[in-house]
Every structure is written in C-alpha cells, then in structure tokens.
N, C-alpha and C positions, 0 to 999 in steps of 0.2 A: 384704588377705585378705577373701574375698568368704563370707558367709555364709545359711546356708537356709534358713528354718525352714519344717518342718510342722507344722499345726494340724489334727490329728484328733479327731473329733466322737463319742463314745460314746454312746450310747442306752442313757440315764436309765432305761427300761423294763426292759430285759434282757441291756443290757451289751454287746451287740454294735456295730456302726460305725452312727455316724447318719449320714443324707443333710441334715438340716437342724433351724435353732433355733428353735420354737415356741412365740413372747409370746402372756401372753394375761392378764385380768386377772378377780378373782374378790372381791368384800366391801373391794372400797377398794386391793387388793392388787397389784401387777403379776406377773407367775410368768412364768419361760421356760424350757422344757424341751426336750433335745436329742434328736431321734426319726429313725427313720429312714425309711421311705416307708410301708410299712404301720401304723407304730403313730400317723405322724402321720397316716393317713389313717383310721382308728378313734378319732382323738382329734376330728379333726373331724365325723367321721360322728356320735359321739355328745352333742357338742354343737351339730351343725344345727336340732334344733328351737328349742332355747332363742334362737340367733343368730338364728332366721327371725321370732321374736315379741320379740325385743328393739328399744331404742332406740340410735343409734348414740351416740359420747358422746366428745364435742371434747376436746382437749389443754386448752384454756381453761379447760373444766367446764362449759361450756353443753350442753346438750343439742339434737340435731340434730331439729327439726321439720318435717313432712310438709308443705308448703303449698300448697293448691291454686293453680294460675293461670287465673284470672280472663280471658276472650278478650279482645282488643282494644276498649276502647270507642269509635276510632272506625268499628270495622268493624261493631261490634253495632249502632249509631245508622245506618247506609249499609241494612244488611240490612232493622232494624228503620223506615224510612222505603220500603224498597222493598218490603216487604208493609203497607204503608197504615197504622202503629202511630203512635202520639203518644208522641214524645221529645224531650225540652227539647234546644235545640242545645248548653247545656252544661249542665256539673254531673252532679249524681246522675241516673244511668239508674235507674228502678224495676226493681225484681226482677222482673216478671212479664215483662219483655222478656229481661231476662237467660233466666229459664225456658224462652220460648218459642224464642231464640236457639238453647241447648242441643239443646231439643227437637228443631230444624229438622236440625241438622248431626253 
C-alpha cells in the first residue's frame, strides 16, 4: 500500500497558503516564519536596511570580517623597480611603495 502525504504551508501573517519558510535570527534567538510571496517580500523589504549595515555571523560564532587584499608583492617590487624606486629584494616593502603602487593602477 503506497502512501501520499501533502505538506501545506500557511501564512503565519494572515492565514492564507504560504509559498515558503522564512529563518531568521533576532537577540540570541532563531525564528522561522511561513509567508507567502508578498508578505515574505515586505518582511525582507523591511528588514534591508538593518541587513545592509549589519555583520554577517558564522555557525561557529565568529564573526565574518571585511579584509582587504593587499597586491602581489612580487608584482609591486617588478613595478616598483621599473619606475626607478628602492626596494629591498626581500622582506618588508615600505608603505610609501605600496601608496604609490595603488596610486599608479
């Protein structure tokens, strides 16, 4: 005997059919809420600014930081040697090369 089931989704809002289930987390807390397309999409409209000034935030509990990347130093020392600059063939590039690197490109 072969069996069906359906799993229909109500909208937590106003009780009509959701289209889908919306996790989200608030003061330490996880929350999922079942919406249908417009109410999930006024749920995310009004939380875009907060999400756009927020920090993302790992399963782990680290927190995800921005890092810049820094060019290639051997490509800065090749540039920095072919406009006539003084940089040690290793080790620390001074900042003012890095500067003028940026500056150039």
């Amino acid at each position: 005997m072969a069996q069906r089931v359906v799993v229909t989704l109500f909208d937590d809002m106003d009780g009509g059919e959701a289209a889908e289930t919306v996790a989200f987390g608030l003061d330490g807390k996880s929350y999922e809420i079942d919406l249908n397309q417009t109410n999930a999409k006024k749920l995310r409209t009004a939380l875009a600014p907060y999400l756009e000034a927020a920090r993302k935030h790992s399963k782990s509990g680290k927190v995800y930081r921005h890092t810049a990347v820094s060019p290639d130093p051997s490509a800065v020392r090749a540039w920095a040697r072919s406009h006539q600059m003084d940089v040690p063939p290793r080790g620390r590039i001074p900042k003012r090369v890095y500067e003028a690197f940026d500056a150039a490109n």
